[in-house]
Each structure stands twice: as C-alpha cells, then as structure tokens.
C-alpha positions as YAML, in Angstrom:
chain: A
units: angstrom
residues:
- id: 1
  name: UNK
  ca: [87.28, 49.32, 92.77]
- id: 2
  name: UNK
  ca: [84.71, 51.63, 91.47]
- id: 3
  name: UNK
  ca: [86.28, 51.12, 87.37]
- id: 4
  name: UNK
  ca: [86.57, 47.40, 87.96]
- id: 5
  name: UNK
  ca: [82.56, 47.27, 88.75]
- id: 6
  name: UNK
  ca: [82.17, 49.81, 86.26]
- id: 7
  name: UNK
  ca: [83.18, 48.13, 83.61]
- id: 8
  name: UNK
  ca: [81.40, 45.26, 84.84]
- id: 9
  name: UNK
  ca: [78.29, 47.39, 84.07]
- id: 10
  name: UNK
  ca: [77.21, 47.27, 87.43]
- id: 11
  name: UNK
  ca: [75.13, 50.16, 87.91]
- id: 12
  name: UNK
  ca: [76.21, 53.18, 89.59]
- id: 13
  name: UNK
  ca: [73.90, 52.86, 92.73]
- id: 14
  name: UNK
  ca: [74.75, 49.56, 93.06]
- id: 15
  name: UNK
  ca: [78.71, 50.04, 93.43]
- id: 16
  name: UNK
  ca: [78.19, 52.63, 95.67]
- id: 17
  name: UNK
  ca: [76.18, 50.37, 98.08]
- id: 18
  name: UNK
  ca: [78.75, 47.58, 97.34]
- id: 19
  name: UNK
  ca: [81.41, 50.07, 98.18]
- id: 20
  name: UNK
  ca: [79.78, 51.38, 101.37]
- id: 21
  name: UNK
  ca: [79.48, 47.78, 102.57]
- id: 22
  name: UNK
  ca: [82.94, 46.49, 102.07]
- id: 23
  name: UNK
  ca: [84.55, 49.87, 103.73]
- id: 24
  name: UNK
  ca: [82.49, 50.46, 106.63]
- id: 25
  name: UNK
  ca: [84.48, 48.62, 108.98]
- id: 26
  name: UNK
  ca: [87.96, 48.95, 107.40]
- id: 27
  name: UNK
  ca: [88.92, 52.60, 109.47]
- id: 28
  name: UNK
  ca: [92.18, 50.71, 110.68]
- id: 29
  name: UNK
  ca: [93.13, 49.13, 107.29]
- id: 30
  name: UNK
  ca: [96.58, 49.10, 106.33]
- id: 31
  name: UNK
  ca: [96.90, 51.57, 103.60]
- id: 32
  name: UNK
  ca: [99.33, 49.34, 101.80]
- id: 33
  name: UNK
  ca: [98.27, 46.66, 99.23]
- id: 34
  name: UNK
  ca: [99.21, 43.38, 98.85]
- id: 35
  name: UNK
  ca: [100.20, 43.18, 94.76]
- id: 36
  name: UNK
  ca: [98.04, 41.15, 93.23]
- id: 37
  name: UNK
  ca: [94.81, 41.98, 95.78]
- id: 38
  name: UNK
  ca: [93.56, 43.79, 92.79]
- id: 39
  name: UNK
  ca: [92.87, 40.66, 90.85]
- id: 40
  name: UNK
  ca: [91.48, 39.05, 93.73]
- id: 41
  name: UNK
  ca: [89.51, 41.32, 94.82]
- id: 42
  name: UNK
  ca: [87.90, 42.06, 91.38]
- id: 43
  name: UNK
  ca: [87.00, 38.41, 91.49]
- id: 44
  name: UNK
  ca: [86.06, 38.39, 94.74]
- id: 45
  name: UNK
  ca: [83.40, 41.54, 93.55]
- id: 46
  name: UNK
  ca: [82.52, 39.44, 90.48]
- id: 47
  name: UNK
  ca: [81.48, 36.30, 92.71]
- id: 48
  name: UNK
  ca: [79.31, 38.51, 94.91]
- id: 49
  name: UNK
  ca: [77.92, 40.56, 91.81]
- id: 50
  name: UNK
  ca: [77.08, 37.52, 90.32]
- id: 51
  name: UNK
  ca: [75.30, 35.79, 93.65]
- id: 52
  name: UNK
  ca: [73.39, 38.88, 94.08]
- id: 53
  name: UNK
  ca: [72.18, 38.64, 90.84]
- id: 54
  name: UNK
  ca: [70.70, 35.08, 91.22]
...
C-alpha cells in the first residue's frame, strides 16, 4: 500500500495517517488476499486521496 500511494506522490506523512486509519481496526483480518484486492484497493486509495484533496 505504502508504494502504490507513493507513487501517487502522496506525501509521506500523509500515507502514514492514511495507513494508520485503514488498519486500526483490522487485528482479526484474514491474512490472505483476495487476487485482484490490490487493484481495488489502489483505487479505492485514489478515490479517497482525491476527495481529501477537494
């Protein structure tokens, strides 16, 4: 996640924060990922990025 914002040029305080937020809750997560979440999650990041931005 952090490369995919990073080469969004989102700054590196900001992914942190973005990071923090998203995994705070997630202590039970499966460790196993759907393939394809990668996309959609990038785009998912993107939409919020770009909302935040506004």
């Amino acid at each position: 996640m952090d490369t995919i914002l990073a080469k969004q040029n989102v700054s590196r305080s900001e992914r942190r924060a973005l990071l923090a937020e998203i995994t705070g809750g997630t202590s039970g997560a499966a460790t196993h990922v759907t393939p394809g979440a990668d996309a959609e999650t990038a785009a998912l990041l993107q939409s919020m990025i770009n909302t935040l931005k506004k």
